[in-house]
Predicted model as a PDB file, atoms N, CA, C, CB and O in Angstrom, pLDDT in the B-factor column:
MODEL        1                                                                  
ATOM      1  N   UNK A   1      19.242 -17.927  67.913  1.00 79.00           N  
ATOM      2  CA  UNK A   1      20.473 -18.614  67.749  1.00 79.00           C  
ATOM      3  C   UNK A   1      20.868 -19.110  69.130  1.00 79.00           C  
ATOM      4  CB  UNK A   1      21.559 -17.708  67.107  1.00 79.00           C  
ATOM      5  O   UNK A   1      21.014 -18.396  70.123  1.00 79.00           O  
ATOM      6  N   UNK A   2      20.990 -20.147  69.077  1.00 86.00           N  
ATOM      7  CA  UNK A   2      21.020 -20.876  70.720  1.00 86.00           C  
ATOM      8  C   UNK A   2      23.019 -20.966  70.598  1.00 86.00           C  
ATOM      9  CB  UNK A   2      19.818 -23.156  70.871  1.00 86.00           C  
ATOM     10  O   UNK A   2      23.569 -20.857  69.502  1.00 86.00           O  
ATOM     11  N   UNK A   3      23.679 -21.138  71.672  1.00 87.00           N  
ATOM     12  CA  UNK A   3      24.964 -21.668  71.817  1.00 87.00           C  
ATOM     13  C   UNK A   3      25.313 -20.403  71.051  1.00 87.00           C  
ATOM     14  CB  UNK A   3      25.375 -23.256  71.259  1.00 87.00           C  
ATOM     15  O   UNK A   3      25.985 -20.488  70.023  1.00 87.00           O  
ATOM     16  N   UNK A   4      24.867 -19.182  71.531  1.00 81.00           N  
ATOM     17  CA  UNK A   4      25.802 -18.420  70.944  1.00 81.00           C  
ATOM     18  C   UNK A   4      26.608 -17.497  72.083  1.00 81.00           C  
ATOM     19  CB  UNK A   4      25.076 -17.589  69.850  1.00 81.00           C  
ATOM     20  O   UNK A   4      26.378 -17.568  73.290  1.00 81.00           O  
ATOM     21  N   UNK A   5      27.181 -16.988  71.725  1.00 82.00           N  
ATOM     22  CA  UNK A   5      28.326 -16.087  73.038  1.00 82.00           C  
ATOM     23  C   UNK A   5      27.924 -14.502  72.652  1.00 82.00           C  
ATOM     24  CB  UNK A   5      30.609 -16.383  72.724  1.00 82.00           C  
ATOM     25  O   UNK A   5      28.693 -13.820  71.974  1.00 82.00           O  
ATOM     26  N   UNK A   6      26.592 -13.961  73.170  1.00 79.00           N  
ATOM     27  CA  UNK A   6      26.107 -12.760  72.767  1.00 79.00           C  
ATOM     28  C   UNK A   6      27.045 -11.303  72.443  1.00 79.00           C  
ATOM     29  CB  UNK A   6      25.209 -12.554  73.782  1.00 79.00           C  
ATOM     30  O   UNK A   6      26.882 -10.279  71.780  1.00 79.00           O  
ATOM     31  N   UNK A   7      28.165 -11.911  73.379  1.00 79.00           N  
ATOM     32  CA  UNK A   7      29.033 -10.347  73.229  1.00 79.00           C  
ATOM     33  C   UNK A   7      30.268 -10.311  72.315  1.00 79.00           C  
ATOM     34  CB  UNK A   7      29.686  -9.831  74.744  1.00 79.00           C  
ATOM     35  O   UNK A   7      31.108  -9.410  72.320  1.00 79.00           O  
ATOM     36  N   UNK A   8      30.278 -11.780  71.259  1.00 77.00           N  
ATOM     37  CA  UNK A   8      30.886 -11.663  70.523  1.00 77.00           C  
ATOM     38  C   UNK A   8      29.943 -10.851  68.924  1.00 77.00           C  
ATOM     39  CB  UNK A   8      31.501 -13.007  70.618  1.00 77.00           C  
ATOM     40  O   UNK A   8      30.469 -10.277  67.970  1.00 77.00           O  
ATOM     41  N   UNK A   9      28.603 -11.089  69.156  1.00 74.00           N  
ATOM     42  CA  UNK A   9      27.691 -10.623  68.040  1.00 74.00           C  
ATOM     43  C   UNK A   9      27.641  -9.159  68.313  1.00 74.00           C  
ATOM     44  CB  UNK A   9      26.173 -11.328  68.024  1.00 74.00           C  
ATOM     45  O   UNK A   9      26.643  -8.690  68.860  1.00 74.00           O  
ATOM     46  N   UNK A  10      28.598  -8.438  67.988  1.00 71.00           N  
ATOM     47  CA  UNK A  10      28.421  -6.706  68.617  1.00 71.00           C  
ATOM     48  C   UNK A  10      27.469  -5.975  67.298  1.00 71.00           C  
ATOM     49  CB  UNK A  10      30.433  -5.632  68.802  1.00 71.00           C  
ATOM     50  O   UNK A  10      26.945  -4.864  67.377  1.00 71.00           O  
ATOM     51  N   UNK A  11      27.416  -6.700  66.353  1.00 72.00           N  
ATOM     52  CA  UNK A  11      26.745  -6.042  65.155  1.00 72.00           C  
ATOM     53  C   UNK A  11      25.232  -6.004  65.653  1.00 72.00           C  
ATOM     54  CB  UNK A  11      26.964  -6.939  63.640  1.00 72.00           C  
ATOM     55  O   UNK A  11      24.324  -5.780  64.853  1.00 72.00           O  
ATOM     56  N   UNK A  12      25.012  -6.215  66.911  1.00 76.00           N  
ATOM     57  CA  UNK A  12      23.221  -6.390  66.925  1.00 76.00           C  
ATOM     58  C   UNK A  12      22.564  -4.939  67.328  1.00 76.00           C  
ATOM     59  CB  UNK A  12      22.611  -7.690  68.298  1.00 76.00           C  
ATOM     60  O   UNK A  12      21.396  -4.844  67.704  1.00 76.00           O  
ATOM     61  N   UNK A  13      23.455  -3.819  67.205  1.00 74.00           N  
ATOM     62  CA  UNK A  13      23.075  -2.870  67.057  1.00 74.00           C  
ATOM     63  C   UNK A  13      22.772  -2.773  65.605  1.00 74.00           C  
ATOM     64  CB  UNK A  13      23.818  -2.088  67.612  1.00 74.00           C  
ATOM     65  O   UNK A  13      21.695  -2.192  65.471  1.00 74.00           O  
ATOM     66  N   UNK A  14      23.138  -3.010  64.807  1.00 74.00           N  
ATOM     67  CA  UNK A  14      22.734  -2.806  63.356  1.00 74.00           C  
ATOM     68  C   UNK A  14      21.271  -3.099  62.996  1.00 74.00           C  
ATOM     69  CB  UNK A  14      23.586  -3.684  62.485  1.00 74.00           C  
ATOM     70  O   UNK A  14      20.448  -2.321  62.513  1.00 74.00           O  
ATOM     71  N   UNK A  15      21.105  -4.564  63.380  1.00 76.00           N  
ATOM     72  CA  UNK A  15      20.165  -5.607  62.926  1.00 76.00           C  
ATOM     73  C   UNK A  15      18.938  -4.516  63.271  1.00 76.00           C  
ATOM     74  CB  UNK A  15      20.214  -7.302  63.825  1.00 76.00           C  
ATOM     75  O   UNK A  15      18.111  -4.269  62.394  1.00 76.00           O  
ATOM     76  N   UNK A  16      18.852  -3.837  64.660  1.00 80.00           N  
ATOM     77  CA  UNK A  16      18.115  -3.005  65.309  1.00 80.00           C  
ATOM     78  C   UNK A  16      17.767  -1.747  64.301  1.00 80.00           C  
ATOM     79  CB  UNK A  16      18.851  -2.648  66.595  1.00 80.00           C  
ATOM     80  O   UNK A  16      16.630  -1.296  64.441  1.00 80.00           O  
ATOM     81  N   UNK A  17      18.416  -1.259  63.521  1.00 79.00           N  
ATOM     82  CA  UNK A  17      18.233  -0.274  62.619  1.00 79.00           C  
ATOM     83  C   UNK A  17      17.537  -0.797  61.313  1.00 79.00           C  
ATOM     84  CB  UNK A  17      19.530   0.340  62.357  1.00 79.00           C  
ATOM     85  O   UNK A  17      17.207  -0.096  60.356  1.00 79.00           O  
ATOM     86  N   UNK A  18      17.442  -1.580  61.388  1.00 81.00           N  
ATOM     87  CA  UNK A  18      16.614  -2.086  60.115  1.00 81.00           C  
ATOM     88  C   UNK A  18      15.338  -2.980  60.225  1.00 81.00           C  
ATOM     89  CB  UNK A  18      17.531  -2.889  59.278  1.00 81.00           C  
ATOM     90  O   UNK A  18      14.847  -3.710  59.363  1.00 81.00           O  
ATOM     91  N   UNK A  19      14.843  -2.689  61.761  1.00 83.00           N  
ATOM     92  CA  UNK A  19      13.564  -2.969  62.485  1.00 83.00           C  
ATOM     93  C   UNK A  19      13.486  -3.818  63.312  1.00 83.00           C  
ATOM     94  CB  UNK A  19      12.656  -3.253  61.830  1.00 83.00           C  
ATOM     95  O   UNK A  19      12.386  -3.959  63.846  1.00 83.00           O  
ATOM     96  N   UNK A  20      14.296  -4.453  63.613  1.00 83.00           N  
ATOM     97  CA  UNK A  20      14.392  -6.106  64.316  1.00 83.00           C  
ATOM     98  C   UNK A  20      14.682  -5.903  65.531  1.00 83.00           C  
ATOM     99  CB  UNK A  20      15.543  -7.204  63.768  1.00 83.00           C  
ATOM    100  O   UNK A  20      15.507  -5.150  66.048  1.00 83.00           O  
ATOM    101  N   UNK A  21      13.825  -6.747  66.030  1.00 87.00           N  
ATOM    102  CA  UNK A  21      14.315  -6.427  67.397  1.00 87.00           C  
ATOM    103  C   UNK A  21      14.673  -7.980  67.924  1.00 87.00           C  
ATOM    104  CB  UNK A  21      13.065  -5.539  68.400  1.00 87.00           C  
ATOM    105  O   UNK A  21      14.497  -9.035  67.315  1.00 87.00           O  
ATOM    106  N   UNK A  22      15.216  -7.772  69.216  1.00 83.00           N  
ATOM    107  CA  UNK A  22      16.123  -8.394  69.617  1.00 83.00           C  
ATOM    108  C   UNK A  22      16.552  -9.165  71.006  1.00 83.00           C  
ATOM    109  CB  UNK A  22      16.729  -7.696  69.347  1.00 83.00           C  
ATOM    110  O   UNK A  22      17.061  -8.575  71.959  1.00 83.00           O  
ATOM    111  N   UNK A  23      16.397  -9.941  70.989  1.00 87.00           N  
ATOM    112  CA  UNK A  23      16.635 -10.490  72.664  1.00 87.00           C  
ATOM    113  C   UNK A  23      17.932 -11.489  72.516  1.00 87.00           C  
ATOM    114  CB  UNK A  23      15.046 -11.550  73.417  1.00 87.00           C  
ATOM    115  O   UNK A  23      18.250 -12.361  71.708  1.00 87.00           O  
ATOM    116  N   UNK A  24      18.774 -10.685  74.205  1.00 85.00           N  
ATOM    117  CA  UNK A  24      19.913 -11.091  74.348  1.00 85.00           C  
ATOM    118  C   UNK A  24      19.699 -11.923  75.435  1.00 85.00           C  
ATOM    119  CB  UNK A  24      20.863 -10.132  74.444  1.00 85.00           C  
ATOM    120  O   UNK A  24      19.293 -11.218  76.358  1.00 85.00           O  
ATOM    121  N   UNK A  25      19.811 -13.570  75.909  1.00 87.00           N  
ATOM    122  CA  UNK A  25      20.268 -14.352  76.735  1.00 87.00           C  
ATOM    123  C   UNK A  25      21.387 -14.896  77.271  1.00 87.00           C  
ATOM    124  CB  UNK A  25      19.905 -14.899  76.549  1.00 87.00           C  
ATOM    125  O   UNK A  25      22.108 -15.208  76.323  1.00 87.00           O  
ATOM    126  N   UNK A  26      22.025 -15.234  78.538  1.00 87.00           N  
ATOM    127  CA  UNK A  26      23.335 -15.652  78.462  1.00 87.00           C  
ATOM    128  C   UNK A  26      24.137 -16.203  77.343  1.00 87.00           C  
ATOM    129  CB  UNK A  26      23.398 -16.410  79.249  1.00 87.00           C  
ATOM    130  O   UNK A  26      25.231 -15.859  76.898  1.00 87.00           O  
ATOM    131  N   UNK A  27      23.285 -17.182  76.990  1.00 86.00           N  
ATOM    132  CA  UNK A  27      23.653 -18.081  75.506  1.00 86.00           C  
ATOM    133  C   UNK A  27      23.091 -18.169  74.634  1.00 86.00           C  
ATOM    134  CB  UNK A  27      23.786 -19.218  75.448  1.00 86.00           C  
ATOM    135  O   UNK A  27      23.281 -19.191  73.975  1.00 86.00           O  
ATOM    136  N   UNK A  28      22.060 -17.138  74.119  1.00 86.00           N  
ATOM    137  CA  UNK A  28      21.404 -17.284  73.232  1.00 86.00           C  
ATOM    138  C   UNK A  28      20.885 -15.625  72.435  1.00 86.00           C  
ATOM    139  CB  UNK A  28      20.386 -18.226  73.839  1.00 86.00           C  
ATOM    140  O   UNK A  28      20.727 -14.552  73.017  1.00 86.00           O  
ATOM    141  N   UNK A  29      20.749 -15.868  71.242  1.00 84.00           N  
ATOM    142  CA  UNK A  29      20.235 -14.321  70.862  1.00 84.00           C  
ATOM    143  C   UNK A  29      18.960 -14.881  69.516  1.00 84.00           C  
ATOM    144  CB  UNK A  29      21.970 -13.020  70.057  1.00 84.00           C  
ATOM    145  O   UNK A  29      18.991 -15.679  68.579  1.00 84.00           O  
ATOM    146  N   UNK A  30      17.851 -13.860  70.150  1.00 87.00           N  
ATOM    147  CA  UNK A  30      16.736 -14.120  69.545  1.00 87.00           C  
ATOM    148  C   UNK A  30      16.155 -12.811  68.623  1.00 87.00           C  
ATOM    149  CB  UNK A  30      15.816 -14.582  70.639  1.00 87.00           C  
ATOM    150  O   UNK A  30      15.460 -11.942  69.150  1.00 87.00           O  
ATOM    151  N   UNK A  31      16.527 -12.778  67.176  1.00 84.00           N  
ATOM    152  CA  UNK A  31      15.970 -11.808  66.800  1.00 84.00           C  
ATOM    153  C   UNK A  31      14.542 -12.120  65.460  1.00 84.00           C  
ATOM    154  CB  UNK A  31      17.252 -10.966  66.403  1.00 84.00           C  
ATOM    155  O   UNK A  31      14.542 -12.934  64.537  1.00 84.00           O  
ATOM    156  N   UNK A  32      13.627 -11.258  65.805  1.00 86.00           N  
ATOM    157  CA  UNK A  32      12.731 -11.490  65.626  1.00 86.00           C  
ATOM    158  C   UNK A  32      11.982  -9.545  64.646  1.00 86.00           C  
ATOM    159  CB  UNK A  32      12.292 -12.240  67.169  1.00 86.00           C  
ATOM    160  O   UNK A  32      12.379  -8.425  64.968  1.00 86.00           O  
ATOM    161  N   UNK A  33      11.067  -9.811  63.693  1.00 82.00           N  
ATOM    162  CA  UNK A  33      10.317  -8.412  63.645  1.00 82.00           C  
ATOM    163  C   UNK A  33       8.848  -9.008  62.883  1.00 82.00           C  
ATOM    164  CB  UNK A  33      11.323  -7.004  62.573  1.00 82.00           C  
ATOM    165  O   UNK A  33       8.942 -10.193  62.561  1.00 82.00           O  
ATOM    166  N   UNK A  34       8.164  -8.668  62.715  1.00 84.00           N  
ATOM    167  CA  UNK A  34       7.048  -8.831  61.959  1.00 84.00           C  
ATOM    168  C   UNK A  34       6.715  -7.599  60.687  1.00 84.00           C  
ATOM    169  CB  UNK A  34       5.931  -8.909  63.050  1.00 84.00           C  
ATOM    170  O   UNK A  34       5.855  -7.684  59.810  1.00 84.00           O  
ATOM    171  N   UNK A  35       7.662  -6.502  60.914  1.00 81.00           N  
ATOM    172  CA  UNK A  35       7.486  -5.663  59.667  1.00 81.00           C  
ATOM    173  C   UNK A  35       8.601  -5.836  58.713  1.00 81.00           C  
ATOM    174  CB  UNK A  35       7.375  -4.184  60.001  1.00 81.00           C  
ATOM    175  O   UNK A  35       9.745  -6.219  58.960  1.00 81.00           O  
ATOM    176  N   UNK A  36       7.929  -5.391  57.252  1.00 80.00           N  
ATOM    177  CA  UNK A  36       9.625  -5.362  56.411  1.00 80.00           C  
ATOM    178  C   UNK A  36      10.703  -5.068  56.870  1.00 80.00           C  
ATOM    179  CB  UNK A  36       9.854  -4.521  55.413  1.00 80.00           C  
ATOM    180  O   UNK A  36      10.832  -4.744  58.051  1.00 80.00           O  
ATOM    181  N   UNK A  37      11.701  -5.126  56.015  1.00 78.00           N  
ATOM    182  CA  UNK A  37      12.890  -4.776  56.712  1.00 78.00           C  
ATOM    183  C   UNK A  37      13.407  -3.340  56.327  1.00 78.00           C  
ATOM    184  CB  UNK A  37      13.947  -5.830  56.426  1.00 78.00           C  
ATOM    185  O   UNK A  37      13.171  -3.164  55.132  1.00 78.00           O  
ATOM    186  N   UNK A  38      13.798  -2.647  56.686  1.00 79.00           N  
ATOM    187  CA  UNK A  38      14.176  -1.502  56.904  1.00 79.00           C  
ATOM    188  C   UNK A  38      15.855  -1.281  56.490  1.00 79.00           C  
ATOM    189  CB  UNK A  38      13.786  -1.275  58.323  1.00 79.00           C  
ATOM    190  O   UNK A  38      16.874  -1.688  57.049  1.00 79.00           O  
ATOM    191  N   UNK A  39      15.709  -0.691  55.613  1.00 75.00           N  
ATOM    192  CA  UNK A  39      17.604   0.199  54.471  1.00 75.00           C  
ATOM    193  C   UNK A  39      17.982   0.528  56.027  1.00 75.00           C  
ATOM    194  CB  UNK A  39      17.450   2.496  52.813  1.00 75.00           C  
ATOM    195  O   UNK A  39      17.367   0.746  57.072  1.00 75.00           O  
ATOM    196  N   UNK A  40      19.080   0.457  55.675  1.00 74.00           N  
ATOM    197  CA  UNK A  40      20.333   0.826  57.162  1.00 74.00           C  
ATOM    198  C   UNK A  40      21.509   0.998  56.765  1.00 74.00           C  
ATOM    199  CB  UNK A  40      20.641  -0.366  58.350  1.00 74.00           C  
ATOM    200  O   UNK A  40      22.068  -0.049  56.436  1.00 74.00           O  
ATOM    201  N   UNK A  41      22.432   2.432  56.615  1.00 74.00           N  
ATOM    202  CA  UNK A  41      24.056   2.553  56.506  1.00 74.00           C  
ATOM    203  C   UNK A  41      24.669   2.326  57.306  1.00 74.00           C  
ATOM    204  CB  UNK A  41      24.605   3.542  56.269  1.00 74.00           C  
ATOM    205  O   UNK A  41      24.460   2.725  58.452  1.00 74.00           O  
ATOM    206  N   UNK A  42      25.838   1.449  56.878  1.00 74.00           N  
ATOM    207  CA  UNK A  42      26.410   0.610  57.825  1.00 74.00           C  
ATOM    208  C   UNK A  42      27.928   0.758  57.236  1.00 74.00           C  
ATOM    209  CB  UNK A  42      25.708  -0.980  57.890  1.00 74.00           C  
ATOM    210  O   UNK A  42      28.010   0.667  56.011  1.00 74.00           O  
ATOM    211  N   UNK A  43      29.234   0.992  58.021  1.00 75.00           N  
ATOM    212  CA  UNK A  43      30.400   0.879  57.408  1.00 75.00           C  
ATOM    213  C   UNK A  43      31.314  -0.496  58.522  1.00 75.00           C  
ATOM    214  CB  UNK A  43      31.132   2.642  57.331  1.00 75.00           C  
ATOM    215  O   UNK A  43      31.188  -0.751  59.720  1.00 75.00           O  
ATOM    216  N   UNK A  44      32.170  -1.097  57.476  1.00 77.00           N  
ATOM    217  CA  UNK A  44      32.706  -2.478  58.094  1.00 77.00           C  
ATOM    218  C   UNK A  44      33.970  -1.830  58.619  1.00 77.00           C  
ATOM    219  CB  UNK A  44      32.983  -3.903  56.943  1.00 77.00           C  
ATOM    220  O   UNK A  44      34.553  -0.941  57.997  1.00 77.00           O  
ATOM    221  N   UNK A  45      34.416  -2.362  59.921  1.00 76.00           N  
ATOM    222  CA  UNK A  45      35.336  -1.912  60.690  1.00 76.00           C  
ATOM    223  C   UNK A  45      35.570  -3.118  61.141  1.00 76.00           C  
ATOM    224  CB  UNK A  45      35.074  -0.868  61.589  1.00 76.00           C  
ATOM    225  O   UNK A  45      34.846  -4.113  61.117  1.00 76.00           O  
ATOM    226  N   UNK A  46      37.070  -2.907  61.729  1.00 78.00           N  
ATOM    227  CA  UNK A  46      38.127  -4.267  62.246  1.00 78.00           C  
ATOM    228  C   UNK A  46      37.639  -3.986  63.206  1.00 78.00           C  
ATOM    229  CB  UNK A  46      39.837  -4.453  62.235  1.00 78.00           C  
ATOM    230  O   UNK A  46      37.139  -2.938  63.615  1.00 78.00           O  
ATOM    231  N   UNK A  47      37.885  -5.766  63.962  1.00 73.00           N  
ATOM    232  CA  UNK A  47      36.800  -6.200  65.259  1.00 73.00           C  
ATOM    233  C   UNK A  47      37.450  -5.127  66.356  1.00 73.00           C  
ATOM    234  CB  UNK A  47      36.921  -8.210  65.917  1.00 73.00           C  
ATOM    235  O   UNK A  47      38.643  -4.841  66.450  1.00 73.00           O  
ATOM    236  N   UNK A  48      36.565  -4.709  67.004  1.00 69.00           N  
ATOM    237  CA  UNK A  48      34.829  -5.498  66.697  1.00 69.00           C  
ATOM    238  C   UNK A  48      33.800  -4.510  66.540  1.00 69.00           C  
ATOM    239  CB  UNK A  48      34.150  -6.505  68.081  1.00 69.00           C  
ATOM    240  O   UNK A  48      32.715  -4.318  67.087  1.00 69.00           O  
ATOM    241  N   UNK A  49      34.474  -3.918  65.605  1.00 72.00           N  
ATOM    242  CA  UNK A  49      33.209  -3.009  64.801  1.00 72.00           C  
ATOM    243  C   UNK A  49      32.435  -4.576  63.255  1.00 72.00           C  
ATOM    244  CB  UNK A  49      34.463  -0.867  63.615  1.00 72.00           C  
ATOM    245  O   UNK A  49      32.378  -5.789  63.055  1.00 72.00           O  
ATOM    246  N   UNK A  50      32.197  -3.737  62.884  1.00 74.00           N  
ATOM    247  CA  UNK A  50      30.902  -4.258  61.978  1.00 74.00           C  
ATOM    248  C   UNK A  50      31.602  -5.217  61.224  1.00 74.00           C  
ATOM    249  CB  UNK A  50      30.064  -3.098  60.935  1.00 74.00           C  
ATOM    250  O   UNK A  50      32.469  -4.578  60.627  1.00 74.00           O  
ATOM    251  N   UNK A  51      31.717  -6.720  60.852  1.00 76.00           N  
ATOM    252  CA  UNK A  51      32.529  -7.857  60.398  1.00 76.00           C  
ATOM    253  C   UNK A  51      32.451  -7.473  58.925  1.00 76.00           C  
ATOM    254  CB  UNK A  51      31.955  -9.428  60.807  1.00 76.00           C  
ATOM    255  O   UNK A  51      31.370  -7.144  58.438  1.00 76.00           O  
ATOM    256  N   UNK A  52      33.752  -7.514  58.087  1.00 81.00           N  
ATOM    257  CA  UNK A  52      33.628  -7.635  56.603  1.00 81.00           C  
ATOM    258  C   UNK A  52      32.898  -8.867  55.680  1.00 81.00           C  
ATOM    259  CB  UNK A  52      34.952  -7.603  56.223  1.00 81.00           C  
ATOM    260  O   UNK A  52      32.593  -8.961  54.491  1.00 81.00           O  
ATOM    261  N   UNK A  53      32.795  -9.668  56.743  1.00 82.00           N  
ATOM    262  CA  UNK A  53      32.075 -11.393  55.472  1.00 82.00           C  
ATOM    263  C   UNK A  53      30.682 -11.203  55.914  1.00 82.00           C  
ATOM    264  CB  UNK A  53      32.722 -13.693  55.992  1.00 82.00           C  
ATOM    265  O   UNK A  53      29.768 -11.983  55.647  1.00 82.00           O  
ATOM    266  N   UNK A  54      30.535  -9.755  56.838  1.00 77.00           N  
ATOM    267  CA  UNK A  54      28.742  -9.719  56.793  1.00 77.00           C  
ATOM    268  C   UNK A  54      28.102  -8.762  55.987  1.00 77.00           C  
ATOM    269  CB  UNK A  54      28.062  -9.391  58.189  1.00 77.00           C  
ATOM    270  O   UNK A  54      26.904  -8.479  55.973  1.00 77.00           O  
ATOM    271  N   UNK A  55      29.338  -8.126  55.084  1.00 77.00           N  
ATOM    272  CA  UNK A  55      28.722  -6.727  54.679  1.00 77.00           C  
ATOM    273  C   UNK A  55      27.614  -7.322  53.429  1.00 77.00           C  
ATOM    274  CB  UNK A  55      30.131  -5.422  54.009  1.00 77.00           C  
ATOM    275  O   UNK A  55      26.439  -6.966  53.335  1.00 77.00           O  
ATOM    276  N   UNK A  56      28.416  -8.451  52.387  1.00 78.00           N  
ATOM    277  CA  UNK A  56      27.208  -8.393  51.339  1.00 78.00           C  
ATOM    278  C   UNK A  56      25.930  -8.934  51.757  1.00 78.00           C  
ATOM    279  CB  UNK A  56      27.528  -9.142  50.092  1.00 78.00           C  
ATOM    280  O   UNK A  56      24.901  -8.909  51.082  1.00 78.00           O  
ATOM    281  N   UNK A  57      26.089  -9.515  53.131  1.00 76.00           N  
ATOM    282  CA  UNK A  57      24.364 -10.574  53.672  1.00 76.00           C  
ATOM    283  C   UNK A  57      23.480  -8.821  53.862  1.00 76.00           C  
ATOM    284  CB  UNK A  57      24.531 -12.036  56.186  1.00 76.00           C  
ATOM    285  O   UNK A  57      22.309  -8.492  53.675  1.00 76.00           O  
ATOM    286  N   UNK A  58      24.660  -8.057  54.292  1.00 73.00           N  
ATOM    287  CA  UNK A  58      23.958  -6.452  54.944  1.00 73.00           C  
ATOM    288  C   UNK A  58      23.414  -6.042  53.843  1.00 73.00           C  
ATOM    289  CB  UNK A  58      25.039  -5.104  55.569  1.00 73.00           C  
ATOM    290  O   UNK A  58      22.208  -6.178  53.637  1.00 73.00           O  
ATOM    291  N   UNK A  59      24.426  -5.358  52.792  1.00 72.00           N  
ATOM    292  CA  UNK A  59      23.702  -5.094  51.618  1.00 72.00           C  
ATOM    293  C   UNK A  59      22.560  -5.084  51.033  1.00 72.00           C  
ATOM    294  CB  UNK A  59      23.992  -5.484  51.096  1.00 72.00           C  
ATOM    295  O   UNK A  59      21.857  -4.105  50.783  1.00 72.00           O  
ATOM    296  N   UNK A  60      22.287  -6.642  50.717  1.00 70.00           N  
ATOM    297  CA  UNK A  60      20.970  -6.867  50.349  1.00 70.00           C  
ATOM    298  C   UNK A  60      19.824  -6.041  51.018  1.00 70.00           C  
ATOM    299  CB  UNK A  60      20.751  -8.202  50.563  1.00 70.00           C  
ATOM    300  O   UNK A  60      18.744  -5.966  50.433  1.00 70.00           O  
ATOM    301  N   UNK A  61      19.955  -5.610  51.852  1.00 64.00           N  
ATOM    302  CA  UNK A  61      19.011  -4.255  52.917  1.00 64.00           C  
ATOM    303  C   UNK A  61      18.653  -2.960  52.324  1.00 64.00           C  
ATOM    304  CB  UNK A  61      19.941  -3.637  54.273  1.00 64.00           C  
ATOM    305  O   UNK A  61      17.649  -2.280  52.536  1.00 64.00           O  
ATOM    306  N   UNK A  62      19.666  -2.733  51.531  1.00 58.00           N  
ATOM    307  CA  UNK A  62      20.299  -1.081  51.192  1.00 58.00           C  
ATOM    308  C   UNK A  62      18.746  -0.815  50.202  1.00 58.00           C  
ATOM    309  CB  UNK A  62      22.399  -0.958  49.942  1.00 58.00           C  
ATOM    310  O   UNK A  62      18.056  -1.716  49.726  1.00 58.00           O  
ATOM    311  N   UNK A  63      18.531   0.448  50.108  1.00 54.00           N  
ATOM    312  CA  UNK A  63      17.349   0.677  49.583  1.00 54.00           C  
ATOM    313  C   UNK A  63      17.975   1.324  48.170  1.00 54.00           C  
ATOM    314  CB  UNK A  63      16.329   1.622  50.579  1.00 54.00           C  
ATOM    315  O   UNK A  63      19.006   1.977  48.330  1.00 54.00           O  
ATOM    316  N   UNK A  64      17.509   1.222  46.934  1.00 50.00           N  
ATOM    317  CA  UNK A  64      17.540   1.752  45.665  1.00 50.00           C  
ATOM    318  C   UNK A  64      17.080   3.198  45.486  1.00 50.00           C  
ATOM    319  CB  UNK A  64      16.793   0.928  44.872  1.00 50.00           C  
ATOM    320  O   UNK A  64      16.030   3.741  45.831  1.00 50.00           O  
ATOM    321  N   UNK A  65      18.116   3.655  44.872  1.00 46.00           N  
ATOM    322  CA  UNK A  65      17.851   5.285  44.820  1.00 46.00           C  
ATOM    323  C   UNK A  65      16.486   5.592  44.057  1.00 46.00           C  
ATOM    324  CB  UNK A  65      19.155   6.122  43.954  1.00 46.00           C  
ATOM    325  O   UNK A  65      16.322   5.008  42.986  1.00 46.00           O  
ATOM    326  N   UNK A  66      15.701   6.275  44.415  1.00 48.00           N  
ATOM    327  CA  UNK A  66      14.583   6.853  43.657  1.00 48.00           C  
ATOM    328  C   UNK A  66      13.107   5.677  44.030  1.00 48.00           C  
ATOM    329  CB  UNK A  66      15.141   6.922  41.762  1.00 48.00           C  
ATOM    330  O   UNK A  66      12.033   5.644  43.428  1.00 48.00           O  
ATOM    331  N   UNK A  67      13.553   4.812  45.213  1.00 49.00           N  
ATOM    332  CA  UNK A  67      12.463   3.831  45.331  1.00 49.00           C  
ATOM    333  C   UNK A  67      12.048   4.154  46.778  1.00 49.00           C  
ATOM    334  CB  UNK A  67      12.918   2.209  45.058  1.00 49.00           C  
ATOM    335  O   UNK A  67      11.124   3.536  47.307  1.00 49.00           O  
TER     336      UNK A  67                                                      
ENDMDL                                                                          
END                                                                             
């Protein structure tokens, strides 16, 4: 993501828990993994903990009980 302001994206500790890794540039953040993605619990908190309009993109992550 080019033109971005890295220290407003504080959720990129998350992204990191679900395998991705990550490069931070003055203006830019590059995340990248080559393995699946990896279930991660995550709770949404007022800024600038974890953003509420990212929780259902997060979701889709969550792993199914008994799978």
């Amino acid at each position: 993501m080019a033109d971005a302001i890295p220290p407003h994206l504080r959720y990129l500790a998350e992204l990191a828990e679900t395998g991705r890794q990550t490069t931070v540039k003055a203006d830019s953040v590059r995340v990248m993994g080559d393995q699946p993605l990896q279930a991660a619990d995550m709770n949404t908190k007022n800024n600038p903990g974890f953003p509420t309009d990212m929780q259902a993109q997060y979701m889709a992550l969550r792993r199914r009980r008994g799978t």
